[in-house]
N, C-alpha and C positions, 0 to 999 in steps of 0.2 A: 269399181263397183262390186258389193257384195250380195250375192241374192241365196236365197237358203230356198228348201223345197222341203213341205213337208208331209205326209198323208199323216193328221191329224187322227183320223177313226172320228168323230166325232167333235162342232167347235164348241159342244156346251159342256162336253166331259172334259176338252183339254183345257177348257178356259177356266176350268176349277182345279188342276194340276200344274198350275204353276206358268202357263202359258204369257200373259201378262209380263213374266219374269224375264223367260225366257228370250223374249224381245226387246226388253230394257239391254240385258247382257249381250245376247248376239248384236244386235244393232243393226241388222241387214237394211241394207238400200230398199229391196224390195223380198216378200216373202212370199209362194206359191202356195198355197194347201189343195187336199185332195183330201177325199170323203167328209166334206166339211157337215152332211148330212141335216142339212136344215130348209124348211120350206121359204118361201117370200115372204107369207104370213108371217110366220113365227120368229122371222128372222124382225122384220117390223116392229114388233112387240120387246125384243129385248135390244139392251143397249148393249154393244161389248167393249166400245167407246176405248178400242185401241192409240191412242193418243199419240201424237206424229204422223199418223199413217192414213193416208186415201184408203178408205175400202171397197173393192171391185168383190161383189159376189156374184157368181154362177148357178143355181139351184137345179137342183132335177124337180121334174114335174110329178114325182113321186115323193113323198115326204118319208124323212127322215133315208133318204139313200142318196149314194152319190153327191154329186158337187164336187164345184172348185170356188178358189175367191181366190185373189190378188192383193195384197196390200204392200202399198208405196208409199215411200216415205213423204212426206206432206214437203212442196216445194223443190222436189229433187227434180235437176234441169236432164231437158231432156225427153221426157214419155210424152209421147204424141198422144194414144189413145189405146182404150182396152175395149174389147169384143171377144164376145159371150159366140160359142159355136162356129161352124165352118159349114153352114150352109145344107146339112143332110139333117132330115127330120126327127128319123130313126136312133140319131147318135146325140141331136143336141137335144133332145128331150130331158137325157141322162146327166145334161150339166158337166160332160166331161174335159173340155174344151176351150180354155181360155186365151186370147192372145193380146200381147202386151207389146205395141210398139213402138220405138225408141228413134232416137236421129237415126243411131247406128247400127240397129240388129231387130229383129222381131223375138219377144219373150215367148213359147207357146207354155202352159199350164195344163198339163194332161190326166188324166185320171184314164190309164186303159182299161178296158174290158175285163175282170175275172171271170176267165171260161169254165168255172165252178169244177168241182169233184170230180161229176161224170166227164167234163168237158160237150156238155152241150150246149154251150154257148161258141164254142171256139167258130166256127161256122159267122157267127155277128163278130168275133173278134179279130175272123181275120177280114171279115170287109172293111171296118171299121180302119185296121191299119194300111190296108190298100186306100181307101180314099182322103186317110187322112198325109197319108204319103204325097200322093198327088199336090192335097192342099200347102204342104210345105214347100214342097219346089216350087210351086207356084209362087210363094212369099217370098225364097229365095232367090228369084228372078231380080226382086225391086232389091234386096241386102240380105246382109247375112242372118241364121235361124238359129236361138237359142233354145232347143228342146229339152224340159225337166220336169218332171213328177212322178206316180206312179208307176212304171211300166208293166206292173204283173207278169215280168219274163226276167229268168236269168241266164244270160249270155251265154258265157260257156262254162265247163265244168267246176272253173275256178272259184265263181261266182257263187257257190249253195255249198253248203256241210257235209251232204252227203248225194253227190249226184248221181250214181250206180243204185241205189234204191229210189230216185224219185225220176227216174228217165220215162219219159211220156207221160209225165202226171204234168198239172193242171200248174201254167207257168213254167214247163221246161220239157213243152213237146216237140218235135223235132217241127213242125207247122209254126212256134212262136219262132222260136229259135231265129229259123231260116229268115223270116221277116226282119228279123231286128238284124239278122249280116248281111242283109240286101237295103236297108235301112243306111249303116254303115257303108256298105259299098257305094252310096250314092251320093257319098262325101259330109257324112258326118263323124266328128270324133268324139268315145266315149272317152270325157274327162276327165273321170277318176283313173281308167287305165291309160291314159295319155301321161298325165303326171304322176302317177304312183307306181306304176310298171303292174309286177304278181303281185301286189301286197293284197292278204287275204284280211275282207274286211266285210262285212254285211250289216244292211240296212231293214231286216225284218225277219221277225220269229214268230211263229206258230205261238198262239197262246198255250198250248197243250205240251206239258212234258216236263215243264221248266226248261223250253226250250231257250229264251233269253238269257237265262243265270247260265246254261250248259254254253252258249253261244253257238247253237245250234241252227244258224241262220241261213235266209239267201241276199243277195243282191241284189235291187229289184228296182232302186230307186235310182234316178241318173238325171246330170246332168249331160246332156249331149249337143255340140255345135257345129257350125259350117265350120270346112276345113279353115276357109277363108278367116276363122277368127283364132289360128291355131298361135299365134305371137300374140295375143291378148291373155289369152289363160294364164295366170298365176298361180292357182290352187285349187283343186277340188278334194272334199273331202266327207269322209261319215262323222255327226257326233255322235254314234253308240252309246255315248254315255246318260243323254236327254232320255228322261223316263217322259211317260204319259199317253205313249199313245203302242201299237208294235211295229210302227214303224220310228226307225231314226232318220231324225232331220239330215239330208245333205247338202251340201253348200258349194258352189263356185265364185272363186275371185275372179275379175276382169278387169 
């Protein structure tokens, strides 16, 4: 199974860059987006008539922010069912929260919290990964949890350009950090360093600087799994090369 993860920035800007394409060529089983940034309304109104594909949208109740959507391939055996949020008001407001379940694993579609500049959200961001932690074990009780989307954190130092100038800023404060190795410590594997080892690669640039032409990036995007599915992984990886949005698509084989 091939599934790809993307934080799009927006589906009506990406769906005029090439998007459409980009899905003919990859071909994934199923594809994750994040900040798909579209209301219910509005989404009703236009057609995006991705062809093959189921589409599972998640809106935030604030237009034009946030969201996730899901698209499955039309006829692929196997997906039981998809659901919108995990139960907390606060957090599924924001359409962060998608989960996709299969015979044999739960798909989750996350879009985390950006604890903004000041870092005055970190406070919502770290409840937000406290009960959404909860909520995965829980899932991981009945099978195994495939976690991928967003994470607005990079791991460790290896992970960002330049980590020594961005220590305690907003995605790489010692508060994200700690969550996402207590995350891991709870028996999940991050799969691009499972199968890649150090390889220095990033999934997202600053529009400012020419930070993308410079590859001046962090790591942000992941796919992450129960230890339990660690002999199914065949490959995870970044396409860096996908323009259209500033983040690049990543992908896991199964």
């Amino acid at each position: 199974m091939k599934i790809i993860s993307w934080n799009i920035n927006g589906i009506r800007a990406v769906a005029k860059k090439g998007f459409k394409e980009f899905l003919n060529s990859e071909n994934p089983d199923i594809i994750c987006l994040q900040e798909v940034k579209i209301s219910s309304a509005d989404r009703a109104e236009i057609e995006f008539d991705f062809a093959s594909y189921e589409e599972y949208w998640n809106s935030a109740q604030r237009p034009g922010y946030s969201g996730t959507a899901i698209l499955v391939r039309s006829g692929l055996r196997g997906i039981e069912a998809v659901t919108n949020g995990f139960g907390i008001e606060k957090f599924d407001t924001e359409g962060r929260v998608q989960t996709l379940e299969t015979n044999n694993f739960y798909l989750l579609n996350i879009y985390f919290p950006n604890v903004n500049r000041e870092l005055s959200r970190l406070p919502y961001r770290l409840e937000f990964n406290e009960a959404l932690l909860k909520y995965i074990k829980k899932l991981e009780k009945d099978k195994p949890v495939v976690v991928t989307g967003d994470f607005n954190v990079a791991h460790e130092e290896i992970d960002l350009a330049r980590p020594k100038e961005n220590e305690g800023s907003a995605g790489f404060t010692e508060e994200e950090r700690a969550w996402f190795k207590k995350f891991l410590r709870s028996g999940f594997i991050d799969t691009f360093r499972e199968l890649n080892g150090q390889k220095v690669q990033y999934s997202w640039w600053t529009w400012r600087a020419a930070a993308r032409a410079r590859n001046i990036g962090w790591r942000i995007d992941y796919f992450c799994a129960s230890a339990k599915l660690k002999k199914t992984l065949k490959k995870a990886y970044i396409l860096d090369k996908i323009m259209g949005s500033d983040h690049a698509p990543v992908g896991l084989e199964l």
